[in-house]
N, C-alpha and C positions, 0 to 999 in steps of 0.2 A: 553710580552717578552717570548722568549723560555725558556720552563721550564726542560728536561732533555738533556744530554749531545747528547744522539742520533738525537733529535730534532736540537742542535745548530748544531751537525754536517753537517745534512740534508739543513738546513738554510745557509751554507755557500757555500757549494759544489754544493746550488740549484744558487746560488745566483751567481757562477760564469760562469755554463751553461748558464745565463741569458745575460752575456756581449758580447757583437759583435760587431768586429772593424767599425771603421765610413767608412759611406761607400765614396770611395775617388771621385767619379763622383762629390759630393759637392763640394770639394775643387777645381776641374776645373771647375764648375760653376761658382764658386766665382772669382774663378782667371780669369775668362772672363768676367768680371765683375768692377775688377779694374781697367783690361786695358781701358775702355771705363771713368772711372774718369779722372776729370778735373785736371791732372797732371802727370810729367813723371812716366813713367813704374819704379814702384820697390822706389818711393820715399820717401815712409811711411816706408821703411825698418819693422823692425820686427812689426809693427803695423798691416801691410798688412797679413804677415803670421798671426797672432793674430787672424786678421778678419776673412780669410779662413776657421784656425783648429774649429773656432765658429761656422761659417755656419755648417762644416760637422758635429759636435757636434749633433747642434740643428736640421741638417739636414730643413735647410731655406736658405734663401737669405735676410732675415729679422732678422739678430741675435741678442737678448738680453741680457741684463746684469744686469737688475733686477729682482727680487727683491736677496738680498741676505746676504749671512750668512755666520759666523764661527763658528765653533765645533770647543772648547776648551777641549779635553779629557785630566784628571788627577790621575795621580796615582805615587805609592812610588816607590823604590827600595831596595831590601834588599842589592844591594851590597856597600851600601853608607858606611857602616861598616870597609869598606875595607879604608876610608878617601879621597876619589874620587873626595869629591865637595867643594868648599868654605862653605858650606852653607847647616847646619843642615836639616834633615829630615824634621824636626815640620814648615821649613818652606813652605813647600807644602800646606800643610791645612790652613796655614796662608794665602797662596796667592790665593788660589782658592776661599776663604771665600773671598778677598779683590774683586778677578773677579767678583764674581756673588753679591757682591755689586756695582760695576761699577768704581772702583779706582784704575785700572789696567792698563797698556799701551796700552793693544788690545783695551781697554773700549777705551781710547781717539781715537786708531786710527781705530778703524770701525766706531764711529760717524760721522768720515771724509771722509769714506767710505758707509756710511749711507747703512750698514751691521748689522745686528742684531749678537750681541752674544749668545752661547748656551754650557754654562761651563756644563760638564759630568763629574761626580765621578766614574771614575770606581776599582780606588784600593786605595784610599787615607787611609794612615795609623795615626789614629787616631779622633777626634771629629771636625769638622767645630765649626768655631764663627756663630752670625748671622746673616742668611740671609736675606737682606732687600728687592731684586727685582728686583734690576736697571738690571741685566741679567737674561736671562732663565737660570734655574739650574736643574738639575737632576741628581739625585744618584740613578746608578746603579751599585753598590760597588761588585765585584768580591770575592775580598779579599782585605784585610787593608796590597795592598805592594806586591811583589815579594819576592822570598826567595834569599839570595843572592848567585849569577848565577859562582861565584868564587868557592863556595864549590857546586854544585850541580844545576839540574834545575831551572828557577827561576820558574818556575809556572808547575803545571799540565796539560797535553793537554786540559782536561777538562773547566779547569778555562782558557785558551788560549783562544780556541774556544765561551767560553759566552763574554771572551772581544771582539772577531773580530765580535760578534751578536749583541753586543750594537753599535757598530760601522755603521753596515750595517744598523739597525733599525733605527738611526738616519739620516742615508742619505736618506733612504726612504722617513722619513718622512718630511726631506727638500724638495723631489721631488714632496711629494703630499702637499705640503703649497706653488708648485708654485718659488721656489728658481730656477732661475737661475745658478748662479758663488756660489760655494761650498768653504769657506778656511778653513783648516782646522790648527790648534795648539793644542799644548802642555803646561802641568805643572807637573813639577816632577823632586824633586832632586833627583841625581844621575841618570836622561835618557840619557844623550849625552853617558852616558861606555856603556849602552845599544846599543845606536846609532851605534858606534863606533865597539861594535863586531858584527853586522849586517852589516855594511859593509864593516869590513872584511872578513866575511865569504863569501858573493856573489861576491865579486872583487876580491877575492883569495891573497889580499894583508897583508902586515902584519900589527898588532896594530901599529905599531910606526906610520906606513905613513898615519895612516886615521883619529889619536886621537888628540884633541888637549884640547887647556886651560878651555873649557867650563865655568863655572862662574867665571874662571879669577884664579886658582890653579897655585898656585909656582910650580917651577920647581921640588921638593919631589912630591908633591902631582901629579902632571904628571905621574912621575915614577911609583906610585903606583898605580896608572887609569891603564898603559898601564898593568902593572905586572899583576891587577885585570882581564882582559882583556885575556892575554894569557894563566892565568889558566883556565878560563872560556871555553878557546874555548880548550884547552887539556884534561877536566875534560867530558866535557858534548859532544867534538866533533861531530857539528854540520856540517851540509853537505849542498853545498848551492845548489844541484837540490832537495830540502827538504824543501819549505819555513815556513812550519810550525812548522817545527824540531825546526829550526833558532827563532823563534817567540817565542816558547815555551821554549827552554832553555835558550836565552841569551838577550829575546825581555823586552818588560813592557808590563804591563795592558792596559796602554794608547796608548801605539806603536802600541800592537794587535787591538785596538778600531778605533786607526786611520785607518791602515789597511783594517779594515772592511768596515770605510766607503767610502775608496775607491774604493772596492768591490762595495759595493750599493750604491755608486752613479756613477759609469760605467754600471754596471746594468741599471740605471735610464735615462743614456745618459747627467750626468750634466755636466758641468766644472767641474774641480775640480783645486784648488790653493793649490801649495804645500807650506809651508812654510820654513824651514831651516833643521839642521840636522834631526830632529827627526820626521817632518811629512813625510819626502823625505827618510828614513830608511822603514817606514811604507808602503810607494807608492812602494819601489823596493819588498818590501813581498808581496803585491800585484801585480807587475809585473812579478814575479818569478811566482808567482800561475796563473796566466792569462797573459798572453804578450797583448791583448788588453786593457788592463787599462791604459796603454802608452797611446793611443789615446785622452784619455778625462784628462790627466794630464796639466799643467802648471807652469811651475817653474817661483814662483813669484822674488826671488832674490837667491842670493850672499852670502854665512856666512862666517868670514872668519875662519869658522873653516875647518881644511884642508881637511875632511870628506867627508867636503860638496862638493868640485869640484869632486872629485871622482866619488861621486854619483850621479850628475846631466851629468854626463860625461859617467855612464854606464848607467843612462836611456835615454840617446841623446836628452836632454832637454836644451835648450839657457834663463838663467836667464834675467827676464825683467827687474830687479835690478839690483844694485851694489851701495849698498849704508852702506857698513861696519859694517851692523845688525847681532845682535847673539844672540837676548833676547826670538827667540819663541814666543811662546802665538799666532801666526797667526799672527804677527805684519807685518810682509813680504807679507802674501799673503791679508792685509785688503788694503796697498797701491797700489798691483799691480789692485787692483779691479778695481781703476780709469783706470788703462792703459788700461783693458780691455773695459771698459766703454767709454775712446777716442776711441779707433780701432773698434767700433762699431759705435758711433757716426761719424766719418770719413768713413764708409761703406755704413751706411744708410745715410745718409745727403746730402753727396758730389752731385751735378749735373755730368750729364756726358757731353763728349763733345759735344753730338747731343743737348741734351738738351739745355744747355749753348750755344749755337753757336759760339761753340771756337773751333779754326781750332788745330789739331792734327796732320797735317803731317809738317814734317822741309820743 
């Protein structure tokens, strides 16, 4: 791991020199390529596009979609004080204990996605139960939590920058075990207010249009979210050509980690899956810092938190879901992993007309 702040800086700023848009000659490869499939032009709809952004990804014509994995990064918030969430602090550590035992939602649905999980500590405030194994776990704890971002920064740049370093370091080291498709999730009560003023500050919209119910808060508890929210963004005014400004004052531990590993794994050329409000805040801090991380993005669904269209709408990303999810954990990006897995299988598989001797013209 990077051991001083100088280093993580170095580590981050090297790490986004390293990204380069796909180059688009793939994608009309590919796209000359469909046309010759055993079927009308454009009838796989968004699959077809799926298959393409893959090739130029992978830069092939042989796209894969194995072997792969979710980054589960976890961390607290200190603006939970503020009453923002259904659902006490302490249950963080309780749910990250339950992930990297295997009794989690992600846990059933990446074994359906025959995706490996990979639950990350990066700011969890207070002690883990014990760990049994059924997932890879690793703590690399920042701090126990954010400060809460209503009265002042939630984090120091410093502590910012080691979370966007655990981030990067993990997608590396997906790249070098051979990981295709990247999903990344979240755990942490009180991230969606986090979420929430990330993307108000880059969509220049206000809290009310971008905040919603998150663990399912009454109508007070809303009020208070959004109240938390525009003191946050009054107090620490955050600037959204600044993405790290935004990360460091009003972000999380695990936002920053997510972040990072979309950083290094753009660097790496992987897929990467986004999954709901709070990996998709993460991916626009990393768009704002690099506009080519676009490229290697994929929105696997729909939240119906109102955030979220906003935000797959300022990164010009077409959800492959729509299936009324809002739990996080990667749950969104472990089912789009099949989709991506047909649109490849329907790539490589297909005969072509020549092949087939199936006549192509009307």
């Amino acid at each position: 791991m990077v051991s001083t702040p100088t280093d993580a800086r170095k580590k981050v700023f090297d790490t986004i020199e390293q990204i380069e848009p796909v180059n688009a000659q793939w994608i009309d490869r590919a796209g000359q390529r469909l046309v010759k499939l055993t079927k009308p032009p454009d009838s796989l709809g968004q699959l077809e596009q799926v298959a393409t952004r893959l090739c130029a990804i992978q830069a092939t014509l042989k796209p894969v979609s194995m072997k792969r994995r979710i980054i589960v990064c976890a961390a607290d918030h200190g603006v939970t004080v503020e009453g923002v969430s259904a659902y006490p602090q302490s249950v963080t550590a309780q749910m990250v204990t339950n992930m990297a035992n295997g009794g989690a939602a992600i846990n059933a649905l990446a074994r359906v996605a025959r995706a490996g999980v990979w639950v990350i500590d990066v700011g969890v405030n207070g002690s883990l139960g014990p760990i049994g194994g059924k997932a890879k776990f690793s703590s690399h704890r920042v701090r126990e939590g954010t400060a809460n971002m209503a009265e002042g920064p939630a984090m120091s740049e410093n502590d910012m920058l080691a979370a966007v370093v655990v981030g990067i370091e993990h997608a590396q080291k997906a790249a070098a075990d051979g990981v295709a498709l990247l999903g990344l999730g979240d755990m942490g009560i009180g991230n969606t207010t986090a979420a929430s003023a990330i993307t108000a500050v880059l969509t220049g919209l206000s809290p009310v249009h971008v905040t919603g119910c998150g663990t399912g808060i009454d109508q007070s508890a809303l009020t208070r979210k959004i109240n938390a929210i525009e003191r946050a963004l009054s107090i620490n005014q955050p600037h959204r050509d600044r993405p790290f400004d935004i990360l460091q004052t009003v972000g999380g531990l695990e936002i920053a980690a997510l972040c990072g590993a979309c950083l290094g794994a753009a660097g790496q050329r992987l897929a990467i899956l986004i999954d709901g409000l709070i990996s998709t805040a993460a991916a626009m801090i990393a768009v704002a810092a690099c506009q080519h991380v676009k490229d290697y993005l994929f929105a696997s669904h729909l939240s119906p938190e109102p955030g979220h269209k906003v935000q797959l709408e300022w990164l010009g990303h077409r959800p492959l879901l729509d299936l009324g999810m809002r739990l996080g954990e990667g749950t969104g990006a472990s089912l789009a992993m099949n989709i991506i897995a047909a649109a490849c299988a329907a790539f490589n598989e297909m005969a072509t007309f020549e092949s087939a001797h199936v006549s192509n013209h009307l």
